[in-house]
N, C-alpha and C positions, 0 to 999 in steps of 0.2 A: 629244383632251383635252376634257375638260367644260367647256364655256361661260362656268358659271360658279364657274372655281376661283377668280379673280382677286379676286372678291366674297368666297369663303369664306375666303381668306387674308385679306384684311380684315376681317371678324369674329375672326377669330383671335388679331390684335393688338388687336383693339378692348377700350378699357381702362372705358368708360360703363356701364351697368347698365341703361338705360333711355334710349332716345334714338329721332326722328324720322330717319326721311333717304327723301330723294325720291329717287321713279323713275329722275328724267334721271341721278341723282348715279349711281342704280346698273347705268346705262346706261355709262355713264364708265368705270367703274370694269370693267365685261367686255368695254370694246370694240364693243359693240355692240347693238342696240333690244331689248327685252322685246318679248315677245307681246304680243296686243291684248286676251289674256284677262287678263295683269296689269294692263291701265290701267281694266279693265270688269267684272270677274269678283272679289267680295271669296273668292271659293272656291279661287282658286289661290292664296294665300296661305295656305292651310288645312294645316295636317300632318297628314294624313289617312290616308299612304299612298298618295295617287292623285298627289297636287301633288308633282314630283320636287325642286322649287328650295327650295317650302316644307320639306318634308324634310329637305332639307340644313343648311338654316337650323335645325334644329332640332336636328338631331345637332350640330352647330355649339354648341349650350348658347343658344339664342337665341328666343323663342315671339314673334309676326309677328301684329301688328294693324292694317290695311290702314287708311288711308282717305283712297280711291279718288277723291273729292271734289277735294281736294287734292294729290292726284298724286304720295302718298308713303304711307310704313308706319311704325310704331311697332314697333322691336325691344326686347323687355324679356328680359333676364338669365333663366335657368332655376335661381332659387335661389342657392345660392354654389356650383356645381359646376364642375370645370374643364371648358375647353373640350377636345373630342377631334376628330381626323381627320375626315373626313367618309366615308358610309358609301353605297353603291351602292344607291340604291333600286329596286325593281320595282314595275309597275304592276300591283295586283291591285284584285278587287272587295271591297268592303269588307262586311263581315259586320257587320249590327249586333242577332244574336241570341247570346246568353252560351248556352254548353251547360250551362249549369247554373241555367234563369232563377228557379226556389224559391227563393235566396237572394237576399239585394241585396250591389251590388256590393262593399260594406267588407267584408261578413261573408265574401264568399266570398275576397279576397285574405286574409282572417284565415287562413281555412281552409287554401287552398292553402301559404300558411306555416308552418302547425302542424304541414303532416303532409310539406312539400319540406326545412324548415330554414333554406333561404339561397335565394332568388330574384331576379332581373333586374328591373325591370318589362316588357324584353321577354319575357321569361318567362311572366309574369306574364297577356299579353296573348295568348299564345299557348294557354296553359292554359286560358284563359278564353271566349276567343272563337274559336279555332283556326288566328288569326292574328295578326302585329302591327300591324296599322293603327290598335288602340285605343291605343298607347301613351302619347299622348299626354293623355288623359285615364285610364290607370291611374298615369298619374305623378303627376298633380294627387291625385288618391286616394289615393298612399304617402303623398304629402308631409302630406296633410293627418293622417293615420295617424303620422307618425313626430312632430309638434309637438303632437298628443294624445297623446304616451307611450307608443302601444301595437305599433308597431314602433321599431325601430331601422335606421339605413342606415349602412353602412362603405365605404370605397373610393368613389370615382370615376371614373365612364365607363368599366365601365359600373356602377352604385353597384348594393349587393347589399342588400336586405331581409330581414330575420329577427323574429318576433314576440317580441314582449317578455314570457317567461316568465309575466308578473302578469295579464297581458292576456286578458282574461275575453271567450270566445267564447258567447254566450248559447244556449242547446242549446235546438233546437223553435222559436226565435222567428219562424219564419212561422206557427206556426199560435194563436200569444200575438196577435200583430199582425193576425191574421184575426179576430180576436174582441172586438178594440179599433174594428179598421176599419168607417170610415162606410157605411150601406148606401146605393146607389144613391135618390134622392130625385128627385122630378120637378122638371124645371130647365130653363132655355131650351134651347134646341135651336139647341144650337153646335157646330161641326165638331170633331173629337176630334183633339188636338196632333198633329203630322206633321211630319217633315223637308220634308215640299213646303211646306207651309202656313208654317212657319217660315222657309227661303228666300225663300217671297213676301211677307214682313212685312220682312227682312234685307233687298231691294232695294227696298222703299218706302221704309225709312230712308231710302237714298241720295238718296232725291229730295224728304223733305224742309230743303228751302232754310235754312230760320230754325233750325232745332231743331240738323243737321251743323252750320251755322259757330256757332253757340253754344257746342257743342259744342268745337269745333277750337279756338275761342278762351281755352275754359277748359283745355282740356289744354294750350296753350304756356303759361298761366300757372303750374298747378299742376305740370307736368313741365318749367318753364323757370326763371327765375333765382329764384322765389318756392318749390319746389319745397320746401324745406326747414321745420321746423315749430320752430325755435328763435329765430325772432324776432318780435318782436308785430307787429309791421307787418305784415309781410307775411303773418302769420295774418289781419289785420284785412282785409287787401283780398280774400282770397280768400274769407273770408265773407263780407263786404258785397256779392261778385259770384256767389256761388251763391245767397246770400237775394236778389238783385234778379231773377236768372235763373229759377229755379225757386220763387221766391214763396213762401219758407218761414215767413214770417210771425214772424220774430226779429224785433221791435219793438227791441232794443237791442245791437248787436250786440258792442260790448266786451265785457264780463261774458264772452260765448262763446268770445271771442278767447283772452279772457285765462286761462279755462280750459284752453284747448286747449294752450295753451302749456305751464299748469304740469303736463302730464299725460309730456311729451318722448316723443311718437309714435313719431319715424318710425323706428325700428328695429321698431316692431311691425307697423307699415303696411307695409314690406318684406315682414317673415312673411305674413302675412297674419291676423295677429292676431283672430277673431273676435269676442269681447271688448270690445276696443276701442271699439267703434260703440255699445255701452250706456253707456260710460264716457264718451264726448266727449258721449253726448245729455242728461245729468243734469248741470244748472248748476243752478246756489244763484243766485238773485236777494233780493238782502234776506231770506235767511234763510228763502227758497219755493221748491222745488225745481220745474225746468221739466222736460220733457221732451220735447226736439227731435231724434227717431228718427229721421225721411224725413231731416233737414238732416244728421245724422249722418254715414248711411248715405251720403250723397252727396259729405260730402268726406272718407272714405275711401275711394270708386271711385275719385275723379279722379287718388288720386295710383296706385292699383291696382287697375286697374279686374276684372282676370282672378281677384282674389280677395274683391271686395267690390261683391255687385252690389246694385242700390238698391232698395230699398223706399219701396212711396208706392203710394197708395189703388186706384190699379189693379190692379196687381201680386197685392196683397191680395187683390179681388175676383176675381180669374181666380182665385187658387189654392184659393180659398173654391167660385169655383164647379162647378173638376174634380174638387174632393173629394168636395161633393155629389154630382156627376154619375157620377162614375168609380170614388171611394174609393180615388183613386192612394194614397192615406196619412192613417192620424188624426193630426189635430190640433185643435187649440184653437183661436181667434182668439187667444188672450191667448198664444201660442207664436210668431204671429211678430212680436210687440214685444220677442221675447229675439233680438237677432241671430244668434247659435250655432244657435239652433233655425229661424230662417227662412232661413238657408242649408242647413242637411241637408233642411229641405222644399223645397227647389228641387234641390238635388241629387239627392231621392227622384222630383218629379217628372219629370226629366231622364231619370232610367233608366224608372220606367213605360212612358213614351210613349216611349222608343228613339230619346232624342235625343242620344246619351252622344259624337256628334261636335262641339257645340256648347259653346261653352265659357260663361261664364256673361255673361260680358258682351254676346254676342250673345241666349244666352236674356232675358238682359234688353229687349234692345233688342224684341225680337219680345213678349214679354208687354205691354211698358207698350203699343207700337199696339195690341195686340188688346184690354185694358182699357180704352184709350181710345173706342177703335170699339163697344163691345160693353156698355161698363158706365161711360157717360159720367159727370160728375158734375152736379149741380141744384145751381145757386149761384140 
């Protein structure tokens, strides 16, 4: 019998959306210890295909944010979709070349929709890369495809994708986009993005000390009894501890509070409403309109963090400078002050450099060190 049914029966009834629970709990609950790669390794927590427990957990309707500091995980809900069985994983090697890499990846699930009519995202994953260990980030891509209008999803577990008749597949736009894109410019001489280089940024986080429990402290606020955005209080504290934390320089912070409030979020904060983060950053002070982007952007992570990752001056300068360097994608500097657009350029950058196992909260985590190390700031 698998190890860990006892756990997945537990998820099963689990009635939460979003919740912490430690190691030892999930030691309890099978009877017996986790490996020593679970208390040390944020990668077996990963649904990758290789990590058999993360898997489970995944089929389960449940995505698994480790931290390892703290000797527990964060399980967040996959959407509103029912929970199903659990499904036999194998251990294969993970492919992270698309047979088809001339397109980027929306256009080519466009494609493959237009001309199958109804697909899986394992389908979907297998079409695409010849197997399914992407699934987990073609699903983050439906989903974001079916709250833009341009698919539709019916049924649950396993939910079936179809393109939306209106949905406009733009013919030639690789070579529209070759002719926009920035040509290679001479620029420091910085190592070019890698899963190695990126894992070795993701185990620097762990060990730094002040920035994790910073960290840990604001996510039991913002995902503990303050979690909700209908009451001013508790809007009021959780600005007052991300402008002290991250120094955002809100000289007054009611005004924000009380904005935030009359805007009633957090159904869109679930979605993952892109949107959103241009709308909390535009407060009216006295009839002056401010515009607090980075502070935004940051208390939309906290409460979701896998769909809202943060912006702030490094971030900026690393994508400014592999544009230059690489011409991963055109853009503008004035594109990633529209949040919609600086999330499709981290998602373009993502596929570029063939990081499409990384979900964006760890892309984050790994950009802001490397901006920090590489493009410090002169106060």
């Amino acid at each position: 019998m698998d190890k860990f049914v006892d756990f997945l029966d537990y998820l099963k009834r689990e009635q939460r959306d979003d919740f912490y629970i430690d190691l030892a709990e999930i030691e309890k609950i099978i009877g017996q210890p986790l490996s020593n790669s679970a208390y040390i390794h944020s990668a077996y927590w990963y649904a990758d295909g290789i990590h058999a427990f993360a898997m489970q957990i995944y089929e389960c309707g449940f995505k698994v944010s480790p931290d390892l500091r703290n000797k527990r995980i964060r399980l967040m809900r996959l959407g509103s979709v029912q929970k199903q069985p659990v499904i036999k994983v194998q251990r294969v090697e993970r492919n992270s070349e698309r047979l088809n890499p001339n397109l980027t990846q929306t256009e080519e699930i466009m494609m493959h929709l237009k001309e199958k009519g109804t697909m899986t995202h394992r389908e979907l994953s297998i079409a695409m890369y010849g197997d399914s260990n992407h699934m987990p980030n073609i699903n983050e891509m439906l989903q974001s495809l079916v709250r833009k209008g341009k698919v539709y999803r019916t049924g649950s577990r396993p939910s079936y994708y179809s393109l939306n008749p209106d949905a406009v597949i733009p013919e030639h736009k690789e070579e529209k986009r070759e002719a926009r894109k920035y040509q290679p410019r001479q620029t420091l001489n910085l190592p070019s993005p890698s899963p190695e280089i990126v894992e070795e940024y993701l185990s620097k986080w762990d060990s730094l000390e002040d920035y994790v429990a910073q960290e840990s402290a604001i996510d039991r606020l913002f995902l503990g009894e303050f979690n909700s955005n209908d009451n001013l209080e508790h809007i009021l504290i959780k600005c007052s501890v991300l402008n002290d934390f991250y120094s955002t320089n809100i000289f007054k912070i009611y005004p924000v509070a009380k904005h935030i409030l009359s805007l009633n979020i957090d159904e869109r904060l679930k979605a993952g409403d892109p949107t959103l983060v241009d709308e909390i950053a535009r407060v009216d002070f006295n009839g002056e309109e401010k515009f607090f982007y980075s502070f935004a952007s940051k208390y939309c992570s906290h409460h979701n963090p896998l769909e809202y990752p943060i912006y702030d001056s490094y971030v900026r300068k690393v994508l400014k400078h592999y544009r230059d360097a690489d011409g991963f994608y055109f853009f503008n500097e004035s594109d990633l002050k529209n949040y919609a657009k600086f999330k499709e350029i981290l998602i373009r950058f993502r596929e570029f450099y063939k990081l499409d196992k990384y979900n964006l909260k760890e892309l984050d985590k790994y950009l802001w060190q490397f901006g920090k190390e590489h493009f410090p700031n002169n106060y």
